[in-house]
C-alpha positions as CSV (number, residue, x, y, z in Angstrom):
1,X,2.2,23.5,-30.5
2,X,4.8,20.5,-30.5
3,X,5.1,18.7,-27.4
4,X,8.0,18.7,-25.6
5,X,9.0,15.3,-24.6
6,X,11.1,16.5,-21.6
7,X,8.0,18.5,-19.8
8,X,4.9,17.1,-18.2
9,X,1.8,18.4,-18.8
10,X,0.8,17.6,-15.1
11,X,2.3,15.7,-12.0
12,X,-0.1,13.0,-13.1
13,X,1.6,11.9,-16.6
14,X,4.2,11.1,-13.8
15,X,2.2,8.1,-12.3
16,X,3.7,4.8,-13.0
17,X,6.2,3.2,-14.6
18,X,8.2,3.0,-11.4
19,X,11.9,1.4,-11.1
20,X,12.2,-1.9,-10.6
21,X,15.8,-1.8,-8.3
22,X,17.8,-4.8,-7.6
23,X,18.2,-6.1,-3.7
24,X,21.5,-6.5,-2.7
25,X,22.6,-6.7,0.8
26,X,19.3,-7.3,2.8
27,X,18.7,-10.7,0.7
28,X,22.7,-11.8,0.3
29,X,22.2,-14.5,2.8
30,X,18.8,-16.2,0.5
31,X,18.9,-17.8,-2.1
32,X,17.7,-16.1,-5.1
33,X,17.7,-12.6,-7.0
34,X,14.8,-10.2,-5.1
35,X,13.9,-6.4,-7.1
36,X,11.8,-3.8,-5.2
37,X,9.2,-2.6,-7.5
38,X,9.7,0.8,-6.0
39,X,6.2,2.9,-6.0
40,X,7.3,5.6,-3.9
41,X,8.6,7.5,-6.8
42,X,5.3,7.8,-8.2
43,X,4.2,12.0,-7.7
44,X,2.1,11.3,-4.6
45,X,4.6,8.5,-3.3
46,X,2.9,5.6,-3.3
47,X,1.4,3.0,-5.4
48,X,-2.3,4.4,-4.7
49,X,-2.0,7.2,-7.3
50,X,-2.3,4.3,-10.1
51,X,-5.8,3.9,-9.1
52,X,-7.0,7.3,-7.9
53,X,-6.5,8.6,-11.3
54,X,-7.7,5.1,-13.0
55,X,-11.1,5.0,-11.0
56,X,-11.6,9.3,-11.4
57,X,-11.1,8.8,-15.1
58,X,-13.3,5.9,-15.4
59,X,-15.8,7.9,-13.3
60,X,-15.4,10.9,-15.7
61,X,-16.0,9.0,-19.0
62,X,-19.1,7.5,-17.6
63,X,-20.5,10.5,-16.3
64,X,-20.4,10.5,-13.1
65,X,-18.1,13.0,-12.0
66,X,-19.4,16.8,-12.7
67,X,-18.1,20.3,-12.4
68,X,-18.2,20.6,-8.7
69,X,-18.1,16.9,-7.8
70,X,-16.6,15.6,-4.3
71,X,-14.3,12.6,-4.4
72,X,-15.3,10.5,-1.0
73,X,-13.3,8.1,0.4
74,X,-12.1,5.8,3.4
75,X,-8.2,5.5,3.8
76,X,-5.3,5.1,6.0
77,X,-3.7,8.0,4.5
78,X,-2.2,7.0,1.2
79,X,-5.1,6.7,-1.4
80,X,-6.4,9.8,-0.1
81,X,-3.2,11.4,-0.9
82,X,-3.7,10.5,-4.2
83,X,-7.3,11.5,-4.7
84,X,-6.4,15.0,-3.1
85,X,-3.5,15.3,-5.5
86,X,-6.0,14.2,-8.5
87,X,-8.7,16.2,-7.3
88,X,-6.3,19.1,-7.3
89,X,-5.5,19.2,-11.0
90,X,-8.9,18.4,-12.3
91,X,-10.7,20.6,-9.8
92,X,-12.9,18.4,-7.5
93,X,-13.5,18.6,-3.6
94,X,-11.8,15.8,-1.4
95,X,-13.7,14.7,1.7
96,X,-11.7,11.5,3.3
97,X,-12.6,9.3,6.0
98,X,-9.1,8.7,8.2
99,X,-8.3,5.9,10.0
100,X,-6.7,6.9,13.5
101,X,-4.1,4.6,12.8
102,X,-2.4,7.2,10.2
103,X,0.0,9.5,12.0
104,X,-0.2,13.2,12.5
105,X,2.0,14.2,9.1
106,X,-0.3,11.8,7.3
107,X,-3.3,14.0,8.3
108,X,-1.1,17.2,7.8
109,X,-0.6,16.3,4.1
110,X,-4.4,15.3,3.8
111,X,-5.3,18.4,4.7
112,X,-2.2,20.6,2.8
113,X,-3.6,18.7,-0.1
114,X,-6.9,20.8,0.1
115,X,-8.9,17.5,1.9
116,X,-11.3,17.9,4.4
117,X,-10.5,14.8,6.7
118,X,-12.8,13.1,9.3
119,X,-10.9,10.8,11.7
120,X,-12.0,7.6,12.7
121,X,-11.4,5.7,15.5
122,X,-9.2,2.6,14.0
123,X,-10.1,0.1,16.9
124,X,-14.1,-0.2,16.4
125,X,-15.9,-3.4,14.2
126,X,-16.2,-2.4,10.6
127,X,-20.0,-2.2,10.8
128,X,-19.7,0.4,13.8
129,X,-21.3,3.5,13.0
130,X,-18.0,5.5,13.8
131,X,-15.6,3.3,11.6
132,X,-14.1,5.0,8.5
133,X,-16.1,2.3,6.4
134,X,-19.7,4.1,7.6
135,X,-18.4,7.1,8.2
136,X,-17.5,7.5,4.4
137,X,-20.6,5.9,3.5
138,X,-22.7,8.5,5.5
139,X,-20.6,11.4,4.1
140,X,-21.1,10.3,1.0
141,X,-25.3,10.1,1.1
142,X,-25.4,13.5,3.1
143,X,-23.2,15.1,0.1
144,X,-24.5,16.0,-3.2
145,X,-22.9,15.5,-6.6
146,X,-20.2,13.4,-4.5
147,X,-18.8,10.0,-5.8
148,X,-17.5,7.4,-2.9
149,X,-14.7,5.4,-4.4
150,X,-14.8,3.2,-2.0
151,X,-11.6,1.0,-3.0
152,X,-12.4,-2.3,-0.9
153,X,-15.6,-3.3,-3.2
154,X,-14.1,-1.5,-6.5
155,X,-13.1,-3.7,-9.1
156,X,-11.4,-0.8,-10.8
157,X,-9.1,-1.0,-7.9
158,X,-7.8,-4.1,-9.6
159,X,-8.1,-3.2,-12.8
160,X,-5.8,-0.2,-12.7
161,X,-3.1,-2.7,-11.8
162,X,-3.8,-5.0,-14.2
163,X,-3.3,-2.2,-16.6
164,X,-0.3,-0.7,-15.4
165,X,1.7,-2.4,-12.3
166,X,1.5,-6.0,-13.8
167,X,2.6,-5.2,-17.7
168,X,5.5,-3.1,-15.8
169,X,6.8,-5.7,-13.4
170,X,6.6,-8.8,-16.8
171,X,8.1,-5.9,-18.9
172,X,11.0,-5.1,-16.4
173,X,11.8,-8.9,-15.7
174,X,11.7,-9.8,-19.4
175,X,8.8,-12.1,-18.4
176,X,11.4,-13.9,-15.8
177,X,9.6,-13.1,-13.0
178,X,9.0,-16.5,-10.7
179,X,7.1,-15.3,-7.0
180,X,5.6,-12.1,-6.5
181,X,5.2,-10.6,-3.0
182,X,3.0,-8.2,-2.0
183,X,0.9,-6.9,0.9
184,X,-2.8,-7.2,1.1
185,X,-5.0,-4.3,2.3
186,X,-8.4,-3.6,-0.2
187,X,-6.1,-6.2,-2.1
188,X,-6.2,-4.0,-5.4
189,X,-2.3,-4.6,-5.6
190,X,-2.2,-8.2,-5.3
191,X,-5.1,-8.9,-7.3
192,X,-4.7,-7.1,-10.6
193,X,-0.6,-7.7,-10.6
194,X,-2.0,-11.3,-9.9
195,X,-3.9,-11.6,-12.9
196,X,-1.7,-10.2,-15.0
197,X,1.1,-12.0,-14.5
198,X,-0.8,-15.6,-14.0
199,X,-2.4,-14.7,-17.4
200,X,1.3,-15.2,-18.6
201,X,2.6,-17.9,-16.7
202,X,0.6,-19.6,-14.8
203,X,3.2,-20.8,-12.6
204,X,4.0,-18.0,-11.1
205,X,3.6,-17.8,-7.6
206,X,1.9,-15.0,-5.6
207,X,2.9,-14.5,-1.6
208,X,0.8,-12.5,-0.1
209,X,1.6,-10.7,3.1
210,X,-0.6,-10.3,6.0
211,X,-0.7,-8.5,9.6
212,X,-1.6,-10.1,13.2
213,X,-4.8,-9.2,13.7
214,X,-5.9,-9.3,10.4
215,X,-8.3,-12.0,9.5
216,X,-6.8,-12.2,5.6
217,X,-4.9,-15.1,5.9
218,X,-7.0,-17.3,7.5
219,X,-9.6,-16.8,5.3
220,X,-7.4,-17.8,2.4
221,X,-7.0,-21.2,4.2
222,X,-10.2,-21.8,5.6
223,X,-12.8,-19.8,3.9
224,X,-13.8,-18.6,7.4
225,X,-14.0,-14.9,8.6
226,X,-12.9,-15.4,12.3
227,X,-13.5,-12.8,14.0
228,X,-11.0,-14.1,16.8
229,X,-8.5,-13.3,14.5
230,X,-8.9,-9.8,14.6
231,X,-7.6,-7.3,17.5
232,X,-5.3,-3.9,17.1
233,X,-2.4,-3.3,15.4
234,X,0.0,-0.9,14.0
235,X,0.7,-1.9,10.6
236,X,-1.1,1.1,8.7
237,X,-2.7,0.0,5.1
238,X,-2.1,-4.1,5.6
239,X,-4.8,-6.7,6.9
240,X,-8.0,-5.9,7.1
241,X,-11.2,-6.9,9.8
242,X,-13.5,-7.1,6.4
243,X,-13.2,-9.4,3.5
244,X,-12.5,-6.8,0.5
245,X,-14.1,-7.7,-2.8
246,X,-11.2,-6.4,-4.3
247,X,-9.3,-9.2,-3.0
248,X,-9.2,-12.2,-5.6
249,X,-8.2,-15.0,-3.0
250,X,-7.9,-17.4,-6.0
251,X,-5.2,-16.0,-7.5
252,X,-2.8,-15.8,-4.5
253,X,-0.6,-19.3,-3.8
254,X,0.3,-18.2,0.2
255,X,-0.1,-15.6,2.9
256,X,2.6,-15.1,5.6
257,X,1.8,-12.9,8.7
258,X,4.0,-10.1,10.2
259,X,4.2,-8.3,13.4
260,X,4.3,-4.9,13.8
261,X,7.8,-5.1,15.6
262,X,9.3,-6.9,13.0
263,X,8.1,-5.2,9.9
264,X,9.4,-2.0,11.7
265,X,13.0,-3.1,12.0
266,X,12.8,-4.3,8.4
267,X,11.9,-1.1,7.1
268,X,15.1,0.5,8.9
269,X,17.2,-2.2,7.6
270,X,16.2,-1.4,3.8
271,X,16.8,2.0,4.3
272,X,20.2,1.3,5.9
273,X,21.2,-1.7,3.8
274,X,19.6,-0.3,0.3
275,X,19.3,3.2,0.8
276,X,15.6,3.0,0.1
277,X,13.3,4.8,2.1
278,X,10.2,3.4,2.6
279,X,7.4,3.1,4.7
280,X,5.8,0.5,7.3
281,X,3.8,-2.0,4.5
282,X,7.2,-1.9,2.5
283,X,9.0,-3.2,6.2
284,X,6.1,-5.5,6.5
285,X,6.8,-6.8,2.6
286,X,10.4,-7.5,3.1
287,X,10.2,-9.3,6.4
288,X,7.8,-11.5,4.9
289,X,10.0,-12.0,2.8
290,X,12.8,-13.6,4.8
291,X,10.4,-15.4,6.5
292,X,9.4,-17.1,3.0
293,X,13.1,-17.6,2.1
294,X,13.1,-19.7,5.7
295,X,10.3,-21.9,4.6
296,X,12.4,-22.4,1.5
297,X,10.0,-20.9,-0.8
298,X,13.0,-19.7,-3.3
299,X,16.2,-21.4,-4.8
300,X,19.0,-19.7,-7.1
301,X,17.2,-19.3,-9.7
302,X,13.9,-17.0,-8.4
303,X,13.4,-14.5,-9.7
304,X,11.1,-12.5,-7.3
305,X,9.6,-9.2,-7.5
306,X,8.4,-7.1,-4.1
307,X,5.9,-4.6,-4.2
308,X,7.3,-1.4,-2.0
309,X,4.5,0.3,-1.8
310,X,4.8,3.6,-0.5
311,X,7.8,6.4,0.6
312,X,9.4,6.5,4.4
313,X,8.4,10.1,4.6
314,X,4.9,9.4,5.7
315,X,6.2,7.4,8.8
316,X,8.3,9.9,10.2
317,X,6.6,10.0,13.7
318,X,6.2,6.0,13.8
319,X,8.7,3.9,12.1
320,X,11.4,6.2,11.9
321,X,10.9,8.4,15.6
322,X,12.9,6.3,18.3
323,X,11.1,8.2,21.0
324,X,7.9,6.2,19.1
325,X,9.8,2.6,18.5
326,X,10.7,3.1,22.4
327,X,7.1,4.0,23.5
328,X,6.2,0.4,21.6
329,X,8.5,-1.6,23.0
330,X,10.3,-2.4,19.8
331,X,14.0,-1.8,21.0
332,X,16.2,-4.6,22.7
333,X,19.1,-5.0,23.5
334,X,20.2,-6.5,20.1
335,X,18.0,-3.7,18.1
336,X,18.7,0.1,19.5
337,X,18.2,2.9,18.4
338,X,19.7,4.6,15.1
339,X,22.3,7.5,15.4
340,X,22.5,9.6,18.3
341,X,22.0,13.2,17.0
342,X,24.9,15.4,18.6
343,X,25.0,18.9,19.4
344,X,27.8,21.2,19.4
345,X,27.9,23.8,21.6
């Protein structure tokens, strides 16, 4: 039978190859051209398909993964998404580790997705017997024929965006690309894009982007996991109270840190500036961003490339709730609320 170029075999041939879209209005005020690598338009809206289906392949050829098999894993919502929606086509069971941290519709989708999902509380030390990290861990040693992914200590976590992500973004810029930015969770993203792009021009500089509370940043400086450092916050799928593996510290130039607050308000503005929808790391990305452009980190000709890396549908009851934005204290009297709905009677 011939293959039909206009039909996909499955809603994975769809992963990757996302747009890269030209910033115009949030950035007119810095200097420099800025593109959202966009990964929400990958089938299970984020960039965490790339290596659901990278690391379940891997663990195919090798063996590993049986008729039967369950796919374990810790997440804040997004990679689980994407192992569910992998799982589904190529018939494996999902069991997921949750952090508390991921909102209600997050866990809705989990489990409309066919997951069985365990949450965790978000707020406990990484070595804590209840944290998604052990949970998964103990899951994963009481359950047969299972396979923990385990994305933080992975290096096919990188890998799968040094195969795909990076030759994309060099591809798309015709190899112009000057500073990526990029938020740094199991610091999969960063890394293998990193690499990638380094590979071909070394001077290319990598900003990372990190979260208050999150010990990432000061570890890139110091080489010192400070424990101080850490303490709750909001941001879901940035920062971390570990040191990830996945994370190659070398190859990133900066970090900047966000706050919750402000990374909120920044994902509104790209949706009402840019029309793209996105969700709270994306906010996180571009407010990092500006802050970057204040320490004069661009000039008029940068070229710089930001990783978006999921959709604004996930954040409905945070982000984009004003009942939730009120209830953190993140409107003032410059920054209300959007649109009032009205009602016609």
């Amino acid at each position: 039978m011939t293959k039909n170029k206009g039909i996909s075999n499955t809603v994975l041939d769809l992963i990757g190859n996302t747009p890269l879209i030209k910033l115009n209005k949030i950035t007119k005020n810095i200097s420099g051209q800025f593109y959202a690598k966009y990964e929400g338009f990958n089938p299970g809206h984020s960039m965490k398909d790339r290596i659901a289906l990278h690391i379940i392949e891997q663990a195919e050829k090798q063996g590993i993964l049986k008729k039967g098999s369950s796919i374990i894993e810790t997440t804040s919502g997004n990679t689980g998404f994407s192992l569910a929606l992998v799982s589904i086509i190529k018939g494996y069971n999902c069991i997921l580790a949750v952090s508390s941290k991921a909102s209600p519709g997050k866990i809705n989708m989990l489990k409309a997705m066919g997951a069985k999902v365990y949450v965790c509380p978000a707020h406990v030390d990484a070595d804590d017997p209840r944290s998604y990290y052990e949970v998964a861990k103990r899951l994963h040693a009481e359950t047969a024929n299972s396979v923990y992914i385990n994305q933080y200590f992975n290096q096919l976590n990188v890998e799968a965006h040094y195969n795909s992500t990076g030759p994309e973004i060099w591809e798309q810029t015709n190899g112009e690309i000057t500073h990526l930015i990029a938020a740094s969770g199991t610091g999969g993203t960063i890394s293998g894009v990193a690499k990638f792009l380094k590979e071909k021009n070394p001077t290319i500089k990598i900003l990372g982007v990190d979260a208050y509370g999150s010990i990432l940043k000061k570890f890139h400086e110091t080489g010192e996991l400070d424990t101080k450092e850490i303490y709750p916050y909001r941001i879901e799928g940035l920062g971390k109270n570990l040191i990830p593996s996945a994370t190659d510290f070398d190859l990133i130039d900066y970090f900047e840190k966000v706050t919750d607050e402000a990374a909120a308000h920044k994902a509104r503005e790209l949706a009402l500036s840019e029309g793209l929808f996105t969700g709270y790391t994306s906010g996180a990305v571009m407010q990092a961003t500006m802050q970057y452009a204040e320490k004069n980190m661009f000039n008029e000709n940068s070229k710089v490339v930001l990783i978006l890396p999921d959709h604004g549908s996930r954040y409905m009851e945070k982000i984009y709730s004003d009942d939730w934005m009120s209830e953190q204290g993140f409107f003032d009297s410059q920054k209300q609320a959007q649109n009032e709905i009205e009602f016609i009677k």
